[in-house]
N, C-alpha and C positions, 0 to 999 in steps of 0.2 A: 089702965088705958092711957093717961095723962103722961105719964111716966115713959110708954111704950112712941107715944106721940114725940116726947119731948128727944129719945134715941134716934128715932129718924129721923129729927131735926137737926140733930149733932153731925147724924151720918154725912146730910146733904150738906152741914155748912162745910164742913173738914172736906168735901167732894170737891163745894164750890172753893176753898180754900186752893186746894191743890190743882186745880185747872187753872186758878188766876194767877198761881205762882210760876205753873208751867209756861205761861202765856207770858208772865212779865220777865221771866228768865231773860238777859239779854245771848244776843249771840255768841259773845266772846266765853261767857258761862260756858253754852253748850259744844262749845269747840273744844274747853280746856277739858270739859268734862269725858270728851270723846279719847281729845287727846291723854290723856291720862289712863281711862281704860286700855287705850289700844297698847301705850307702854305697861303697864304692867299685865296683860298678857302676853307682850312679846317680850320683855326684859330689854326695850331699846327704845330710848327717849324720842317723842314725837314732837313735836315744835310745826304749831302753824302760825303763821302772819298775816298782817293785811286785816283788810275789810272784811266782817264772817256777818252775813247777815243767814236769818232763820226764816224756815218754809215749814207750815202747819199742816197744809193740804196738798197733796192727796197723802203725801206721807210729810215724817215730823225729819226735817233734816239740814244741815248746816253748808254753806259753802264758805270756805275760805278763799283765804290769797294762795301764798307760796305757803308751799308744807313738804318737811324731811322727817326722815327717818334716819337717828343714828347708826353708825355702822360697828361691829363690833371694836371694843375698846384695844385689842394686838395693831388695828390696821391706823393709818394715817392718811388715808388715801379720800377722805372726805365721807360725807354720809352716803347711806346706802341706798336711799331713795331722795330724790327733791321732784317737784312738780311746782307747777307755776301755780296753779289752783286744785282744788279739790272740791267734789261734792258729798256729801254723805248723809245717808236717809237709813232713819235708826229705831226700831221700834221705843216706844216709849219708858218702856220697863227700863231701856239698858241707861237712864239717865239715874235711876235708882241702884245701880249695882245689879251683879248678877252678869249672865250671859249678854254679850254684844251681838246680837244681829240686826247686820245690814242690810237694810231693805235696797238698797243701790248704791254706788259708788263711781263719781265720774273722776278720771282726773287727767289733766290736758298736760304734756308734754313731759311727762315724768321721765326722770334717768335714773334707771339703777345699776350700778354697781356690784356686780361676785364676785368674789377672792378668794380666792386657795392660797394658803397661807407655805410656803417652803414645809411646814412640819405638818400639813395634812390640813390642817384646821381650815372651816370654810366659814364665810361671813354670813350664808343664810340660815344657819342651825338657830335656829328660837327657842324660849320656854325653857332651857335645859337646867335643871336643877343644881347647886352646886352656885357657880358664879356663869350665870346662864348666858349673858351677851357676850362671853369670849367663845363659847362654843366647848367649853373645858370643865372639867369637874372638879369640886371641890379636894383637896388632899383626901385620899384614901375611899371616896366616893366614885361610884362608876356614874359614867354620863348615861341621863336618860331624857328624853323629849316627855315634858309635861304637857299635857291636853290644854288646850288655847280657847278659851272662851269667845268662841269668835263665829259665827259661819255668814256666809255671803251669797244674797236671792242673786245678785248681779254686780260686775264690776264692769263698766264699759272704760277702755284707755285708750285712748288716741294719742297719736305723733309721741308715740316713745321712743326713748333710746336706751339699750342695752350694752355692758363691756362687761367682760370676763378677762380676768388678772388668774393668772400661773402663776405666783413668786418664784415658786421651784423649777419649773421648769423654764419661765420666763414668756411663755405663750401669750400673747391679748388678743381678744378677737370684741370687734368693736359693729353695731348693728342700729341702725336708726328705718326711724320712718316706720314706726311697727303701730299696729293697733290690734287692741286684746278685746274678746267679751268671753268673759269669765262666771259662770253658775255655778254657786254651791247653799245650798238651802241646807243641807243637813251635813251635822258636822262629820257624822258616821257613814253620810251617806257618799253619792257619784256627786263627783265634777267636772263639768262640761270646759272646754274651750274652744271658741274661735279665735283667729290670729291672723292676718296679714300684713308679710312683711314684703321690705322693697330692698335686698342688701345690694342688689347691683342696678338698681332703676327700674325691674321686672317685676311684677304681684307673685309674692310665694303665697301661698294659701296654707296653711297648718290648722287641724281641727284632730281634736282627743277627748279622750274622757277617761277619769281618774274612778275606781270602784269605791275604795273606801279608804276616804280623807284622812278621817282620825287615825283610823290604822298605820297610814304611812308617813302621818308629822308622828308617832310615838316611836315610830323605827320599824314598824312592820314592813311587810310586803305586799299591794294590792296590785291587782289586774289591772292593766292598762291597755289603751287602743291612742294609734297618733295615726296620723295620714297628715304629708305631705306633697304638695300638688302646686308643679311651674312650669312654665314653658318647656315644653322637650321632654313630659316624663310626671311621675310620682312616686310616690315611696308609702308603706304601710307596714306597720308593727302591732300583734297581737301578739301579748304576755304577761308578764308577772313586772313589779321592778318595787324599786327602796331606794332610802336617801345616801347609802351609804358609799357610793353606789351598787345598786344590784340591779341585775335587768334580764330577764330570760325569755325568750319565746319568738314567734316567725317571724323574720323581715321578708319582707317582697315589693319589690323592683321592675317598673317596666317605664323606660327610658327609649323610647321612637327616637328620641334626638340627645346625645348623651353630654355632649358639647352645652347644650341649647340648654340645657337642665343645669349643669356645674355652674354656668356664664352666671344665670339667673339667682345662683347661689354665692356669688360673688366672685368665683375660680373661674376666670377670662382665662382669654387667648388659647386655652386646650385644643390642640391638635391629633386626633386620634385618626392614626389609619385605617383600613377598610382589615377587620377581622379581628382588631383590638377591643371592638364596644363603640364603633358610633352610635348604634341600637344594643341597647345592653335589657335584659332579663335575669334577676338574681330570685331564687328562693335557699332561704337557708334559716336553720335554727341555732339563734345568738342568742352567746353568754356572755354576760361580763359581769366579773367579780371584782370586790371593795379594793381589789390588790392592782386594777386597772388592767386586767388581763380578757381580752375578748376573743374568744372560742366562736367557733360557725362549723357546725356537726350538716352531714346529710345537705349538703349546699348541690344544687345544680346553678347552672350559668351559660348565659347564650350570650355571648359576644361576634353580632351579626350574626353568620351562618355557622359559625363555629360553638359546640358545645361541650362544656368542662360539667365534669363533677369532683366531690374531694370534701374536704376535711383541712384547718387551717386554726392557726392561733397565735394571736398576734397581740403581743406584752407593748402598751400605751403608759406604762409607768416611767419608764426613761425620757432622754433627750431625743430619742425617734424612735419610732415603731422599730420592734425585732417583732419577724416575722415567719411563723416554721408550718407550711403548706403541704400536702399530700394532694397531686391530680390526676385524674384520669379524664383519656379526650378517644376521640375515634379519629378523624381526619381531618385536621386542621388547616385551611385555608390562607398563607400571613404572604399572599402572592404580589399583595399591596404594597408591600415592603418594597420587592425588586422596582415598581413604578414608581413609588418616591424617592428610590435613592438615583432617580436619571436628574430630579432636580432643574435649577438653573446653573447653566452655567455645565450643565452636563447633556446637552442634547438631547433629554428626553427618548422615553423608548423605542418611539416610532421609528426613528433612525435606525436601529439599530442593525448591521445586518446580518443576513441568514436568519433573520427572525428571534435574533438572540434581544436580551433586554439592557444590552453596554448601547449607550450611544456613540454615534459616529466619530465624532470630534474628542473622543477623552472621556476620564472618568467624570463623576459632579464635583463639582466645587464646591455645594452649599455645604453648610458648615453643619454639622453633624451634635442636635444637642442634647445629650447623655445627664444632664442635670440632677433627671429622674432619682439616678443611681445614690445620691446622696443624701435621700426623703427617708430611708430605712436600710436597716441590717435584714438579711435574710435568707433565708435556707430552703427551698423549694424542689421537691421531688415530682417529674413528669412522666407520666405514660401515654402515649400516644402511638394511634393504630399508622399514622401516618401523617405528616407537616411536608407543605405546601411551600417554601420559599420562594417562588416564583422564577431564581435561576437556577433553585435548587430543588428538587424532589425529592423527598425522605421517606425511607417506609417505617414500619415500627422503632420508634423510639421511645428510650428509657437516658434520663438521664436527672443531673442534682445541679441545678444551681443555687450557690454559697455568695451569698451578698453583705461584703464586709469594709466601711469605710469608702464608699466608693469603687470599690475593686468588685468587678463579678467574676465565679468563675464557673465555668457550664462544664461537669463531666460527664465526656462521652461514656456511659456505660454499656449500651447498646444502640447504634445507628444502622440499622440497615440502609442502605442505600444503592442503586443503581448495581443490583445484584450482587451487592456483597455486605460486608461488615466494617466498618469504623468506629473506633475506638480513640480515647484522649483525652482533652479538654483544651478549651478556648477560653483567652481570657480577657476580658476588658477594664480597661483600667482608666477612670477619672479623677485620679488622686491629686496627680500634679498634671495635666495634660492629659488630652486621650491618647492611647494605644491601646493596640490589640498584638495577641498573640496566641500561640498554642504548640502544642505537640500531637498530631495525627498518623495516625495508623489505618492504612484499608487495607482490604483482600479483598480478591475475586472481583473487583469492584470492572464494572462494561464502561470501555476508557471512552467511545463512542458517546453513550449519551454523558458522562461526564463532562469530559471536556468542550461538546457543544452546549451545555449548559455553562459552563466556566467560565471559559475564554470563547467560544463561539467556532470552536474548530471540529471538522465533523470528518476529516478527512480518514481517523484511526478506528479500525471498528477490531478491537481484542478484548480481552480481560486483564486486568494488572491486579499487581500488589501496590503499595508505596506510602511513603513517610516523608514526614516533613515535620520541620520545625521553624517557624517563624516570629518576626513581630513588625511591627508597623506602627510610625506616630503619624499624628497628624489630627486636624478642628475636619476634614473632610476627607471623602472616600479618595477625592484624586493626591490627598495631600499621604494617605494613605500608600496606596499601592505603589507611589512614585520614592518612597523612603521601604516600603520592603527589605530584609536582612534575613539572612537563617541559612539551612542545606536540607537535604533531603537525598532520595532514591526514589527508581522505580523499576519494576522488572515485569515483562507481559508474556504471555503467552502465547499462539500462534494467532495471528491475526494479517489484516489489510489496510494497505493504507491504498487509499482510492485518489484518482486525479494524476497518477504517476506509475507508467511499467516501467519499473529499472531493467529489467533483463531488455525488454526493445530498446531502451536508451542507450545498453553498452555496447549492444548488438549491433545499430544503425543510427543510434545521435537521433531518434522518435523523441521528441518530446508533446507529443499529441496526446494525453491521456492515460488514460488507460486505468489498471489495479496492479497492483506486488502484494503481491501473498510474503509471509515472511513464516517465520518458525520462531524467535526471539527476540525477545529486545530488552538492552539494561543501560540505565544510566544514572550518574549519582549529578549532584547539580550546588552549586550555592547561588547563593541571591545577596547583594549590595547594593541599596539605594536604588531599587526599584527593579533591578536587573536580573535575570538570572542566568546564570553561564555554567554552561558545559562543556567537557573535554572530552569526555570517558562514552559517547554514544558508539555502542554493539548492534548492529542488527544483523541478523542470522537468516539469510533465506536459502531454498532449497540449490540455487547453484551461482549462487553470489553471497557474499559476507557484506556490510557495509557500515562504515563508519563516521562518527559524526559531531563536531565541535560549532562554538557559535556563542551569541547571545540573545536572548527575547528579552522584550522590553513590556514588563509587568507595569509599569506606570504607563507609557509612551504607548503600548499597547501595538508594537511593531514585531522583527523579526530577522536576523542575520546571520543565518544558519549555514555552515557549510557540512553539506551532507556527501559522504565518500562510499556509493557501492564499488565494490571490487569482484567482476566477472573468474569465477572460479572454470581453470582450463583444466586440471590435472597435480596430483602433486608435484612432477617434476617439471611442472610450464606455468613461467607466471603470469598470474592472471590480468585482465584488462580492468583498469582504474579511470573513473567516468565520473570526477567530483559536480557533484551540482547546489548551486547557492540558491537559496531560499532566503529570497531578501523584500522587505516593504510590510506592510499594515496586515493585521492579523486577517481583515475580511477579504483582504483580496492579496494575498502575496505572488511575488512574480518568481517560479520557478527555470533558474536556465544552467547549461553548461558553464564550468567555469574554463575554460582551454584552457588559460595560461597554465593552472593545477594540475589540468590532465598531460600536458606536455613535461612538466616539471615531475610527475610520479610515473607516465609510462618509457619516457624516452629519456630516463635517468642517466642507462648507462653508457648510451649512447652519447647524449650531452656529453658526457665527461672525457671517453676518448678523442672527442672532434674538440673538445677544450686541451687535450693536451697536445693532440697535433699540430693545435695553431701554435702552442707554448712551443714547441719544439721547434716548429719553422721560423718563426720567432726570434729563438737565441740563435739558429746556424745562419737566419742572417746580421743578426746583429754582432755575430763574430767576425764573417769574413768580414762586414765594413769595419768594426774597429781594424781587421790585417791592411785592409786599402790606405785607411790613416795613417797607421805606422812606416807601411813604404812610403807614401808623400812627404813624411817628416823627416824620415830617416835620409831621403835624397836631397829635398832642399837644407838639411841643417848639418847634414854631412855626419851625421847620428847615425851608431852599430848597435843595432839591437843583440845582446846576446842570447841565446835560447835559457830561459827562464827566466831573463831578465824585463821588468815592464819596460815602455818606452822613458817613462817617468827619468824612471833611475840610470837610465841610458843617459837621456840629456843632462841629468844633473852631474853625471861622472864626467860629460865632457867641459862644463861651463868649470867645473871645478882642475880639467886638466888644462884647460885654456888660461885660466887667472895663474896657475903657478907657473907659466911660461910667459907669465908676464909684468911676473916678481923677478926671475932671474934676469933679463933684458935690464934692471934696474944696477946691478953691480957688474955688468960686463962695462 
């Protein structure tokens, strides 16, 4: 019993021993002691400074000053964590060796630092056996994440700051003003996060949770959930993911203000048109693999009233996204387009007349910014039941745009349009300056609502064929159409032009209205610097032919047309030719007779005999008076004209017989 007495005396003093030692430990003890465990679970020197005083109750835990965290030893770019202070509340045990868990963790203004190293290598890979703080394995050892003695009830972090370094690609993306609360109680177990950041002055809100820790520091893959939540919008992801990186499973997107949402994410000044995504909706299942390739399977998408569906994958391992998309749409709406491109400086739509969408005064001037095109390489195939351009009306289209260095280029593979078929491609080019260009083919195409769509002309209602080839430079639409180049054709079918009866005009000089029916029409065309001129205009109607040369003015947006029907009498009667000029502004041009033309092609050949008549009256009087001359000189100078002799050579024969009769006078 004495014996048994005298053991739990031992027990308690070696008890009391070990509380008074715990107690007299100073604080610098307990910091180095901290500190040292946490490096040799993570393989990267921890270093605190400052004043580190100790707290017993309610939990056993230390605060320091300033405290970093080494960064791996390939980088030079400083440590991978600093904070001005820290706090840390540590169960007891972990001052004995053994597992570290932290019962809290505060730390005030910490900056971390990640770095992708040019050769793959990233700065936050920990534990890895080998030579573990490069991220690298020993020679002929594979790299593996060893289990971290570690887990964490709470970390609370305020006013942080985050930068991510690319070497390889060159990327930094830099993020302050952030605060974390961080839950992880088990090491095997889920980890909570809250997170609110401010990258552009806005509260982003980000909250997730991690399934299992350990599995995913050893290289596994656990389940994860993130939501993202900011002005204008939020974002959510249910799936799978790893460090290497791997990541699989739903994103989904619902953006009221799409603008509002980027801004707050730090991507200002976006300007998105009405059927682009001001209001965006996205669901799709994303991939991305260690090789930085991200997959989106089964994707629908509403960009405002317009909705896509498709399939897309887009290679993030280069110097910019390459991007290879498959879509399908039913009727896409992009009518927004035609009211932004009236602009300043372009008189805006309301102007415009006949209800077309050119304003009054000229093309726009604002300056046209294609930027876009040099963000990615890409190759994008579309179906669509039918596109909406607002001066253009499309029905089913199929086509491929190839986005390469700034150059796009859209192949027409099927357009239907305004009852017919077009074919081609269009190409835009922001390599050295913008231009555009293409090569176009229609058929069957209703020249009526075309060209009142076009140009705002509605007077022609046929069907045509025709081609063209063009290009255009220019920072703006008007800088655009005012530099135009290329040629073309086009040939129609029986049709009307309204506003104008040529047969009452050759008939009685009516220029009051009216319709001409025609039966064909052909004409080939070039275009220079805005212009486009023709010679070779055919029009065929039922009892007149008529023909037609001129220039329209594709920048200037005018018209100086002379238009030549010719009244068919008979074959052997020629017909009556009635030119009429078509001259002024494409909204309102002024149609009239030209006489002078008409006098010059009907009473040609008339002109010409009453031209030679006068020529003939002409020389018979300007003979007899040279005869009148010659008699007054022939009598006062006593000059004989001979018959075929001029008077010329008369007078010189005489001055010449007068001086030799007035050589001999000298020797008489």
């Amino acid at each position: 019993m004495r014996w048994l007495l005298r053991l739990i005396g031992l027990v308690i003093v070696l008890a009391l021993v070990a509380v008074v030692s715990l107690f007299m430990l100073p604080g610098d003890r307990i910091a180095r002691i901290a500190a040292e465990q946490i490096s040799n679970a993570t393989g990267r020197k921890v270093t605190m400074t400052g004043d580190t005083t100790v707290s017993f109750y309610p939990v056993l835990g230390v605060s320091t000053g300033a405290v970093t965290v080494a960064n791996a030893d390939w980088s030079d770019a400083g440590p991978m964590l600093k904070a001005d202070s820290l706090k840390i509340g540590v169960e007891p045990t972990a001052l004995f060796g053994g597992d570290i868990r932290i019962t809290g963790l505060e730390a005030v203004k910490p900056q971390i630092l990640l770095e992708r190293a040019a050769n793959g290598r990233v700065n936050w890979e920990l534990g890895v056996e080998g030579v573990a703080s490069s991220g690298q394995a020993g020679d002929g050892q594979p790299a593996r994440s060893e289990r971290l003695s570690l887990t964490l009830d709470r970390a609370l972090i305020t006013d942080a700051a985050l930068s991510y370094v690319d070497h390889g690609t060159g990327e930094r993306i830099d993020m302050a003003d952030m605060d974390f609360d961080l839950r992880w109680p088990d090491y095997d177990g889920a980890a909570t996060l809250e997170a609110s950041l401010s990258p552009a002055g806005q509260a982003v809100a980000i909250s997730g949770q991690l399934e299992k820790v350990g599995n995913f520091i050893a290289g596994g893959v656990s389940d994860i959930r993130a939501d993202v939540s900011a002005p204008g919008g939020k974002l959510s992801f249910v799936g799978r993911a790893g460090m290497q990186p791997q990541i699989g499973g739903r994103l989904s997107a619902d953006l009221e203000n799409t603008a509002r949402f980027l801004a707050a994410l730090g991507v200002s000044g976006v300007d998105i048109p009405q059927g682009f995504g001001r209001a965006t909706t996205l669901e799709t299942d994303l991939t991305l693999t260690e090789e930085m390739r991200l997959s989106l399977r089964d994707t629908g998408i509403a960009l405002d009233n317009n909705s896509l569906t498709g399939a897309a994958d887009i290679y993030l391992g280069g110097a910019k996204p390459r991007v290879n998309a498959q879509l399908r749409a039913g009727a896409l709406d992009f009518s927004a387009l035609a009211a932004s491109s009236d602009g300043s400086g372009g008189g805006g739509g309301a102007g415009a007349a006949g209800g077309g969408n050119v304003p009054t005064d000229g093309w726009s001037k604002a300056p046209i910014d294609v930027s876009a095109l040099a963000l990615a390489d890409a190759e994008v195939a579309l179906l669509a039941d039918s596109v909406n351009l607002g001066d253009f009306k499309l029905g089913k289209t199929r086509s491929l745009m190839t986005l390469d260095r700034s150059r796009a280029v859209f192949e027409l593979r099927e357009l239907q349009a305004y009852g017919g078929l077009i074919t081609g491609e269009f190409v835009m080019n922001n390599r050295s300056g913008l231009s555009v260009g293409g090569k176009i083919k229609a058929g069957g195409i209703d020249m009526k609502t075309f060209l009142t769509d076009a140009v705002d002309i509605s007077r022609f209602s046929t069907t045509g064929d025709a081609e063209v080839s063009f290009l255009g430079v220019g920072q703006s639409l008007h800088a655009i159409m005012n530099s135009l180049s290329g040629d073309g054709a086009i040939k129609t079918a029986r049709g009307v032009i309204s506003g104008i009866d040529l047969d009452r005009l050759m008939r009685s000089g009516d220029l009051s209205g009216g319709t001409t029916v025609f039966d064909s029409l052909s004409a080939s065309f070039t275009m220079n610097k805005g212009n486009l001129y023709n010679t070779d205009l055919l029009l065929s109607l039922p009892l007149a032919r008529a023909q037609g040369e001129g220039r329209i003015g594709l920048g200037a947006r005018d018209i100086d047309y002379l238009f030549t029907p010719t009244l068919l009498e008979g074959e052997n009667r020629k017909g009556l030719a009635i030119p009429v000029r078509i001259r002024g502004p494409w909204a309102s041009p002024r149609i009239t007779p030209d006489l002078e033309k008409a006098i010059d092609l009907n009473l040609e050949a008339e002109k010409e005999k009453l031209e030679q008549k006068v020529r003939e009256e002409r020389k018979k009087m300007e003979e007899k008076a040279q005869k009148e001359i010659n008699r007054t000189i022939e009598k006062e100078l006593g000059v004989t004209v001979d018959e075929g002799q001029s008077l010329e050579d008369a007078f010189q024969k005489k001055l010449e017989n007068e001086a030799a009769k007035g050589l001999l006078k000298l020797f008489e």
